[in-house]
C-alpha positions, 0 to 999 in steps of 0.5 A, spaced: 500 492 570 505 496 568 510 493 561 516 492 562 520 498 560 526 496 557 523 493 551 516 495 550 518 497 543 521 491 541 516 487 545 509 491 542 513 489 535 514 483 536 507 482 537 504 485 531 510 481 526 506 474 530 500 476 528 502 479 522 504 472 519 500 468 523 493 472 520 496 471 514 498 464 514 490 462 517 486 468 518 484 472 522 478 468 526 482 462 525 488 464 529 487 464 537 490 470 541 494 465 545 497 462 539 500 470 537 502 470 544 506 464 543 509 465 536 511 472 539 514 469 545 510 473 551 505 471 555 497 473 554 497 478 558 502 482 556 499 481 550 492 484 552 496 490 555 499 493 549 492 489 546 486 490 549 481 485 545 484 481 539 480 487 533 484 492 537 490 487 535 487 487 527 487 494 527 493 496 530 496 491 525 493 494 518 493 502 521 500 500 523 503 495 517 500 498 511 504 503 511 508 507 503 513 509 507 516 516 506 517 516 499 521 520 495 516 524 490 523 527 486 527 521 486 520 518 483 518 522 478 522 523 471 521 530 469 518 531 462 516 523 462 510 522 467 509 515 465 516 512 466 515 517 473 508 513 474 513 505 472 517 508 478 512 509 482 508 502 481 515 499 482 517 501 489 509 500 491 510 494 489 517 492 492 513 494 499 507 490 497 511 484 497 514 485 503 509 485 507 503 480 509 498 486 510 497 488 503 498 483 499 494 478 504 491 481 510 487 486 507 484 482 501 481 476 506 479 481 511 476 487 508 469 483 507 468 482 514 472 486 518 470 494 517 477 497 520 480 493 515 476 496 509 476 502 513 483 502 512 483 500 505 479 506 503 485 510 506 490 507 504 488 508 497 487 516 498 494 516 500 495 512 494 492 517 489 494 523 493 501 520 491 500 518 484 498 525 482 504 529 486 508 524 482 505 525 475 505 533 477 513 532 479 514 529 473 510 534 467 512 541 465 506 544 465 501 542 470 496 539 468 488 541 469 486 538 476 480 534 473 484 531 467 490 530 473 485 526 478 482 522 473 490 520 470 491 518 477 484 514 478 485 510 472 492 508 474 490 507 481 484 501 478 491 500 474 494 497 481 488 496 484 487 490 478 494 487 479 498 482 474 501 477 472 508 481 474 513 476 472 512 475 464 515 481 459 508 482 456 505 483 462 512 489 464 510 490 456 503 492 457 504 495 463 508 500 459 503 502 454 498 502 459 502 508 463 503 512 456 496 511 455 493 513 462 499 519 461 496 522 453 489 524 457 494 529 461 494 534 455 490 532 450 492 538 446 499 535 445 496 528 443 491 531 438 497 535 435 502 530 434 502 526 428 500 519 426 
């Protein structure tokens, strides 16, 4: 059987925003692939086409959707302020987080039973640290030693990983002081050195 042509993009889409909204909304055991089909507009068949078995669905979905983007390291970074560069970078994750049902709700209910999707989780927080620390070392003058970097970066990851209430300005306050604190132990020469 051949797909349509024309629209095979948009069609294989349209497939994987279904499924995205409807695991969110009910799990993905819970959602019956003739539901995904219809919510997307497509007969099944043309759903087991482009998705041979409902997990390669999930895992199309989670490898395809939790996605960063391409981000911009340098207009992230601030350079000589490493924990304003490490706000800006914790607002646009969060800002693509927000927009899609696969962070924010997918993962975290299928993680535990699914292994292409924790699979997915542990690469999606590599990328992560990887992009914390190209942050933190566009952002510092001198580049700090690649021990003192890497774990700057895990603590700020375990940071987002952790979460918060957002909304309030103690939790935008505390999330500031948190970033100087993680961004001291870069150079804690400089931090001994200073006055108190």
């Amino acid at each position: 059987m051949n797909p349509p042509r024309r629209d095979s993009g948009q069609t294989r889409a349209r497939i994987l925003d279904a499924a995205e909204r409807l695991f969110a909304d009910g799990g993905f055991d819970a959602t019956p692939t003739s539901a995904v089909a219809a919510a997307a507009d497509v007969p099944k068949g043309l759903l087991f086409y482009y998705f041979p078995t409902k997990s390669e669905l999930l895992r199309a979905l989670v490898a395809e959707r939790m996605t960063l983007g391409p981000l911009d390291v340098d207009s992230l970074a601030e350079p000589g302020d490493p924990a304003r560069s490490l706000l800006n970078l914790t607002a646009k994750i969060r800002e693509l987080e927000d927009s899609s049902h696969v962070i924010g709700v997918i993962i975290s209910r299928e993680q535990h039973t699914h292994p292409e999707v924790l699979s997915a989780l542990h690469e999606h927080r590599d990328r992560l640290l990887s992009l914390i620390e190209r942050v933190l070392t566009a952002s510092t003058p001198v580049r700090p030693a690649a021990s003192r970097l890497r774990s700057a970066a895990k603590a700020w990851l375990g940071i987002l990983t952790l979460g918060s209430d957002r909304a309030t300005e103690a939790a935008r306050s505390e999330l500031v002081s948190l970033a100087e604190f993680v961004c001291d132990g870069l150079f804690p020469a400089r931090r001994n050195a200073a006055p108190d």
